[in-house]
N, C-alpha and C positions, 0 to 999 in steps of 0.2 A: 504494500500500500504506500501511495504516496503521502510523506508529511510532510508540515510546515518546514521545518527543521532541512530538512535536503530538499528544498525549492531549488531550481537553478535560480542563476542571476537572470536580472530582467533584460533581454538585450532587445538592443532597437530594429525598430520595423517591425518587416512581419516575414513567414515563408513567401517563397517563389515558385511558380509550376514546377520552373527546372528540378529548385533542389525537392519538391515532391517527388517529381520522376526518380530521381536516385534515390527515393527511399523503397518506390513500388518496384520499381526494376522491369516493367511491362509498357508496352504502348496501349496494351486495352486491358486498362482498369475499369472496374465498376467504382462508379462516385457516388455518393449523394451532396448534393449541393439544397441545403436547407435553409429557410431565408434565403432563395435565390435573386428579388429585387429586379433588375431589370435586364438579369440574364447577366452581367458583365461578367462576375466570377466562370459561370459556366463558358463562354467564350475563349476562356482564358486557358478550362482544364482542354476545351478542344481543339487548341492551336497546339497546345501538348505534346494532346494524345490520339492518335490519328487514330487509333481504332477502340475509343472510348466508348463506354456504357453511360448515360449521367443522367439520373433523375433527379428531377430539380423541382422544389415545394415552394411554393407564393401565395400568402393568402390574401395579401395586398391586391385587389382590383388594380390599381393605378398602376405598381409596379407587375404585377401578370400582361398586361396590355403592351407595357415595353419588351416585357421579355418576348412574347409573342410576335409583335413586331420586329428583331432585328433574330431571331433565331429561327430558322426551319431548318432541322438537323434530323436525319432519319436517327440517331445517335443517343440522339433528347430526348426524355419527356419529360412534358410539365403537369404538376398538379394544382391546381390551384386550392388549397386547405393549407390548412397549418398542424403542424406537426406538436402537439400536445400529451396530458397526462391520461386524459381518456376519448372513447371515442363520439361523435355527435356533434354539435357547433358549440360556438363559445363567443362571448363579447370582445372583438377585437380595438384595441383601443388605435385610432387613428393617428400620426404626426402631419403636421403641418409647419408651415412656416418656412424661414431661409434665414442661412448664415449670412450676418449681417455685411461681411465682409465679398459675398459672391459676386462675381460678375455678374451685368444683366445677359451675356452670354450664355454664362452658366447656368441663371435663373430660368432660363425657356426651356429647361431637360426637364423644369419640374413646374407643367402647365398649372399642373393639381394641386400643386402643394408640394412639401418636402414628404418622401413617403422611402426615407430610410430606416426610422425609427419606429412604426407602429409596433405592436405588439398584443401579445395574449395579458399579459401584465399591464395593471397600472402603472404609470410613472409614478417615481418618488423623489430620490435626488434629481434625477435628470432635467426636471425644469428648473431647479438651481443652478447643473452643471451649465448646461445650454439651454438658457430664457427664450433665445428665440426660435426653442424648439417648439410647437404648441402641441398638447391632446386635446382637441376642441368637441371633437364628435369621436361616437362608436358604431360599431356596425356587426352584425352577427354574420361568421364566419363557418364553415366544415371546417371541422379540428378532428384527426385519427390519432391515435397512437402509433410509437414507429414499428410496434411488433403487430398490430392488424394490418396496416401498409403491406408491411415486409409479407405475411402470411399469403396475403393477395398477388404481390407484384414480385416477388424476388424469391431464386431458391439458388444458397451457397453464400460464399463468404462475398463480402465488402471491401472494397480496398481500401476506400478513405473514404469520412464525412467530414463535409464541411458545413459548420451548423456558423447563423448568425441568427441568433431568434429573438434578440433583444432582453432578454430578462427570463426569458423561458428555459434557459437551459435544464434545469433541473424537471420541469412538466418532458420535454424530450427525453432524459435518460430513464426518469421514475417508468414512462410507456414503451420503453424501447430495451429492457435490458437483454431478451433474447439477441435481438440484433445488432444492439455493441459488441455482444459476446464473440458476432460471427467479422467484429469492422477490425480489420487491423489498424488503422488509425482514424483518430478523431482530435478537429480542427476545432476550435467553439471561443468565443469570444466571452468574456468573463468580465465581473468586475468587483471588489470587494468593500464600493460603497452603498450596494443597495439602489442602483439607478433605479428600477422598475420593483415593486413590494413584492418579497418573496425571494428578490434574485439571489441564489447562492452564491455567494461565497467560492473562491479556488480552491480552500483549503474542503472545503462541503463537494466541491465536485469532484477532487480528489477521492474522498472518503467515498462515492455515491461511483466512481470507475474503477474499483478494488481490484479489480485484475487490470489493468492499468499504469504506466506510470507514464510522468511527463519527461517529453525530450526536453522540448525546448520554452522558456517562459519568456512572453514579450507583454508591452506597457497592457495590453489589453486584451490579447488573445495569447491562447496555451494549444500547443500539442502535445497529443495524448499518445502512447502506444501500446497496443494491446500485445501483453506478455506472451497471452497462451498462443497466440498466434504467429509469435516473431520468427522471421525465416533471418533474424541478421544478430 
């Protein structure tokens, strides 16, 4: 298990496709890309990985519509749900607004609003962190768990997941422990001031990936590697 105590140091940035690839050692990995947003990450594993698998989760209307729009990959599928503690819909809470600082360039990628940050979670710090982030409205969402997902759509191991859920991480592993079991690695975005009520903790998702440990720890995102599964 991973402790506080043997955390690595926090290093800056984040991973690269490249240095994924050297971890999978394959050009057709099966991915999941959770919080997929407007497709960009999945673009990214598919320049990669030429003979990729990548299913990719968006419960976001506004961000599903871009991803839709700039992705037609026989390679891909999209789901449009969110990936959750159980399965049926759920209140999803919406973000809005824009960094203060954007270009008005930049500002017309986001007709709708800012629609990086919604979530199954309320916001908590995060309107402290970033004010001009807004949760203004909610909207009811399809939420599965990733072990009904997986039961329906996937049979064998996982090569890598790439979870951004905003504050959910912990509702993803509590519905998904079959299917970590079968993920050699797991990508997820963390934070240990409570952005969204509920959010665990690194040290809580540590404790909650017990067969698990962390490679590598960065300002806001952790890679995970699954022990029983390691070919290195």
């Amino acid at each position: 298990m991973a402790i506080l105590a043997n955390l690595p140091p926090v290093s800056p940035g984040g991973i690269s496709t490249r240095y994924i690839r050297s971890l999978l050692q394959t050009d057709a990995p099966r991915i999941l890309d959770i919080g997929a947003n407007d497709g960009s990450t999945t673009l990214s594993f598919l320049r990669e990985f030429p003979r990729a698998k990548i299913y990719a989760f968006e419960p976001d209307p506004r961000a599903a519509a871009k991803f839709r729009a700039q992705i037609n990959d026989d390679r891909v599928r999209l789901f449009e749900i969110a990936i959750g503690s159980h399965d049926g819909e759920a209140e999803f809470h919406v973000s809005s607004g824009m960094p203060p600082d954007a270009s008005a360039q930049y500002a017309t990628q986001y007709p709708q609003g800012w629609d990086q940050s919604g979530s199954l979670r309320p916001p908590k710090t995060h309107t402290r962190v970033w004010p001009w982030c807004k949760f203004e409205s909610r909207i009811i969402v399809p939420v599965c768990r990733l072990d009904t997902w997986a039961q329906k759509h996937l049979d064998g191991r996982i090569d890598f997941i790439w979870a951004d859920v905003q504050g959910a991480e912990g509702d993803l592993i509590a519905g998904g422990k079959a299917t970590l079991a079968n993920a050699r690695y797991f990508y997820t975005e963390y934070s240990n001031d409570e952005w969204y009520e509920g959010q665990p903790t690194l040290l809580h998702l540590a404790r909650m990936l017990n067969s698990f440990v962390i490679m590598h720890r960065f300002e806001m995102d952790v890679l995970f590697k699954n022990m029983t599964l390691s070919r290195r």
